[in-house]
C-alpha positions, 0 to 999 in steps of 0.5 A, spaced: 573 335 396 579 339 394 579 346 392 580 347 385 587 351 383 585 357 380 590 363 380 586 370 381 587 375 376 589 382 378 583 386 374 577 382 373 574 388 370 580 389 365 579 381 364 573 381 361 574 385 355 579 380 353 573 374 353 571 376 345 569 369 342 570 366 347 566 359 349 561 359 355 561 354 359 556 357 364 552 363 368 548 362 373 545 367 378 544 366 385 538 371 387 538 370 394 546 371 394 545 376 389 551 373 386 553 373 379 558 367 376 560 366 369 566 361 367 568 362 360 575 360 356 580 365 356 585 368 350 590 368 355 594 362 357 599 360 362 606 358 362 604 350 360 597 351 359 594 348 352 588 352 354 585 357 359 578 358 363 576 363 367 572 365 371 568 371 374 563 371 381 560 378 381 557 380 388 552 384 389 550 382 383 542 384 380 540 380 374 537 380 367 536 376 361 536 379 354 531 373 350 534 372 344 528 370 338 530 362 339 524 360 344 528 353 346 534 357 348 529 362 352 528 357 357 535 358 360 533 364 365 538 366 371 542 359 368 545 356 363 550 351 362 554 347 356 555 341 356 558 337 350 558 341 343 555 346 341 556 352 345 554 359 345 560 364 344 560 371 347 560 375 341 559 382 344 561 385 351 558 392 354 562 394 360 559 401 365 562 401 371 558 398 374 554 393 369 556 389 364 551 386 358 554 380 355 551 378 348 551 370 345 548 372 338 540 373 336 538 367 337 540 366 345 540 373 347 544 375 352 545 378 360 545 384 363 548 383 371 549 390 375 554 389 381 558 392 386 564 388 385 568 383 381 573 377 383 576 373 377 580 368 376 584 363 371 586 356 371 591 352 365 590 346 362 593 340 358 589 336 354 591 329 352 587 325 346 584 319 348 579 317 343 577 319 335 573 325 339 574 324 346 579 328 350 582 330 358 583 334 361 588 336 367 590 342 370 596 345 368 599 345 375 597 339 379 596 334 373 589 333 377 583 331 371 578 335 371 571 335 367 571 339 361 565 343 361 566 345 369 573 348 369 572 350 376 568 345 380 569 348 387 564 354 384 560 349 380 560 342 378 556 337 374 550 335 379 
C-alpha cells in the first residue's frame, strides 16, 4: 500500500480555527491508543488543488460525545464517518489549550476530545466529472485517484 502524500501543516492548533462549515469526513477515537483523529475539508487550497482535506490525528487524546436530540445520529459514538451525500458540517469550534469541542448541529451533537498534542496535515485534489453526479477524485500532486469520502487513506480507509 502506498503512503498517501499529505503536506504537514505548520500549526494544526491555529489550523483548526479555519475548518468553520467545513464537510466532515470522519472521526473516530482509539481508546486504546488514546488517539483522536478527524478529517474535515480545508478552506485553504493549495497551488493546483480545486479542493482541500485535511486532517488532524490528537494524542493523548480523551474523548467525549455531545449527544445531539436526533436518537438515529446517537448511534455514532467514539466514530463517525460520511460516506455519499448528506454530510454533517462543523458549525461551532471550542479551542482551550488543551481541548477542543467540536459541534455538527442540534440534531448531531458534537465531541469534546482533551489532549497533549496535536499533528495536522493537508492534502489538494482535482476533481474530473465522469457522470450526471459522479465525480474523481485525484491528488493534486501525484494525480493518484483517491476515494472521495477517505482523503487519507493511509489513516483510514474504506474497509
Amino acid at each position: 500500500m502506498r503512503r498517501t502524500p499529505v503536506e504537514p501543516m505548520r500549526d494544526p492548533r491555529e489550523a483548526l480555527n479555519n475548518i468553520m462549515e467545513a464537510l466532515l469526513f470522519t472521526y473516530r477515537y482509539d481508546a486504546g491508543r488514546r488517539e483522536f483523529l478527524l478529517i474535515t475539508e480545508y478552506p485553504y487550497k493549495s497551488p493546483g488543488s480545486v479542493r482541500e482535506f485535511a486532517a488532524f490525528v490528537f494524542a493523548d487524546a480523551e474523548f467525549r460525545r455531545l449527544p445531539g436530540d436526533y436518537a438515529p445520529y446517537q448511534g455514532h459514538g467514539e466514530t463517525f464517518q460520511a460516506k455519499g451525500p448528506g454530510a454533517f458540517v462543523i458549525q461551532n469550534i471550542r479551542q482551550k489549550e488543551d481541548q477542543i469541542e467540536l459541534w455538527f448541529g442540534p440534531n448531531f451533537g458534537g465531541v469534546t476530545v482533551t489532549y497533549g498534542d496535536v499533528r495536522g496535515y493537508t492534502r489538494g485534489s482535482t476533481a474530473e466529472k465522469t457522470g450526471p453526479s459522479e465525480w474523481v477524485y485525484r491528488d493534486s500532486k501525484t494525480n493518484e485517484p483517491f476515494e472521495f469520502d477517505y482523503p487519507f487513506p493511509s489513516l483510514t480507509g474504506p474497509a
